[in-house]
C-alpha positions, -999 to +999 in steps of 0.1 A: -326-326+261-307-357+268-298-344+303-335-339+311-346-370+299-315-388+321-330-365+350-363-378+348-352-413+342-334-407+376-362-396+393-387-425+385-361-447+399-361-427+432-398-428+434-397-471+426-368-473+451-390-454+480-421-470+470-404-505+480-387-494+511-425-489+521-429-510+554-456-493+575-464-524+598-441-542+616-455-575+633-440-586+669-447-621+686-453-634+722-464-665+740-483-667+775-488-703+788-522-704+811-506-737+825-491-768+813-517-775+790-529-743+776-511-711+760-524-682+743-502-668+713-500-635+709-494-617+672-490-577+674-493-555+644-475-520+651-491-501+624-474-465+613-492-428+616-519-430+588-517-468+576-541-493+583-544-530+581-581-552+577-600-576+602-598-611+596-636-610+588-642-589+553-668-610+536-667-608+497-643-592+477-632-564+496-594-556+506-570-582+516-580-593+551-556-600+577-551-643+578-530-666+598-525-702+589-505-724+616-482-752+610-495-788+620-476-797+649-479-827+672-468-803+701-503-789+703-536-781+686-548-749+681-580-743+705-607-721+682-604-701+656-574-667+661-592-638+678-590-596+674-601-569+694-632-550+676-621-533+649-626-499+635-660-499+610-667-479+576-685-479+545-660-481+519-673-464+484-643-480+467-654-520+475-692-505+480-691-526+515-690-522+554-654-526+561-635-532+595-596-522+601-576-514+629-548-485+628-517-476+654-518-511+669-535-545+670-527-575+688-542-612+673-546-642+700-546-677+694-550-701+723-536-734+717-536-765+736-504-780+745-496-821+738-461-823+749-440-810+777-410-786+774-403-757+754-419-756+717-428-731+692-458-724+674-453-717+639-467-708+607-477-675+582-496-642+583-511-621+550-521-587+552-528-559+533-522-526+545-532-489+531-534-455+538-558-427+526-539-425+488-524-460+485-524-497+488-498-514+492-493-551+479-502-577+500-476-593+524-467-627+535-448-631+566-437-661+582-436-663+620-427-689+651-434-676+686-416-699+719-442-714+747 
C-alpha cells in the first residue's frame, strides 16, 4: 500500500511539473522606422498547434484579452492606440459572448512618433491569456523593449 500511495504521490508531481513547463506562445519583437520621425513597433505572438490567444477588444467579462501598456518615454509618443489584424470570431457558451482570437501567429503594431535622434528603445509590458480546446492557462505578464 505505501508503495502505491508513494507512486501516485510521484505521479501528481509529474503532472504539476508538466503543467508549468506549459509555454504555448512565445512573443518576438521588431522595429521599422518610416523615417526620422515615425516608427512602427512590431509585437509577434507565435502561438503553438491548438492554442489560442484573445483580441485586444473582448468587452465584458470574457477571457483575458491581449493588453500592452508602454513605458513613458521622452524619446517618443506613442501615435494611436496598438493595432491587430482581424481576428478569428466565435460564440463562446462558456462566457455566453461573441469572442475574437487569433491562433498559429499574430503580429501587434504600434506606430510611435519619434522626439529625439539616435538609437532608442520602446519599452514596456504585454498580458495575455492563452487556451486550447480543454484548458486555460493562467494569465501571463511579459515585459518587453524593442530597438528603433
Amino acid at each position: 500500500m505505501k508503495k502505491l500511495l508513494i507512486f501516485i504521490a510521484l505521479c501528481l508531481v509529474g503532472e504539476l511539473a508538466s503543467a508549468q513547463i506549459l509555454n504555448p506562445v512565445k512573443w518576438s519583437y521588431a522595429a521599422k522606422r518610416l523615417n526620422s520621425k515615425e516608427a512602427i513597433v512590431y509585437l509577434k505572438a507565435t502561438i503553438d498547434k491548438g492554442w489560442h490567444i484573445y483580441s485586444q477588444n473582448i468587452a465584458g467579462d470574457g477571457p483575458t484579452k491581449t493588453a500592452f501598456s508602454f513605458h513613458p518615454s521622452k524619446d517618443y509618443v506613442l501615435n494611436g492606440k496598438t493595432i491587430e489584424p482581424k481576428p478569428i470570431s466565435h460564440f463562446d457558451k462558456m462566457f455566453n459572448m461573441k469572442i475574437g482570437y487569433f491562433e498559429k501567429a499574430v503580429i501587434f503594431q504600434q506606430k510611435i512618433n519619434i522626439k529625439s535622434k539616435g538609437k532608442i528603445a520602446v519599452k514596456g509590458k504585454l498580458e495575455f491569456g492563452t487556451c486550447d480546446d480543454t484548458q486555460c492557462l493562467p494569465p501571463q505578464e511579459i515585459e518587453f523593449s524593442v530597438g528603433v
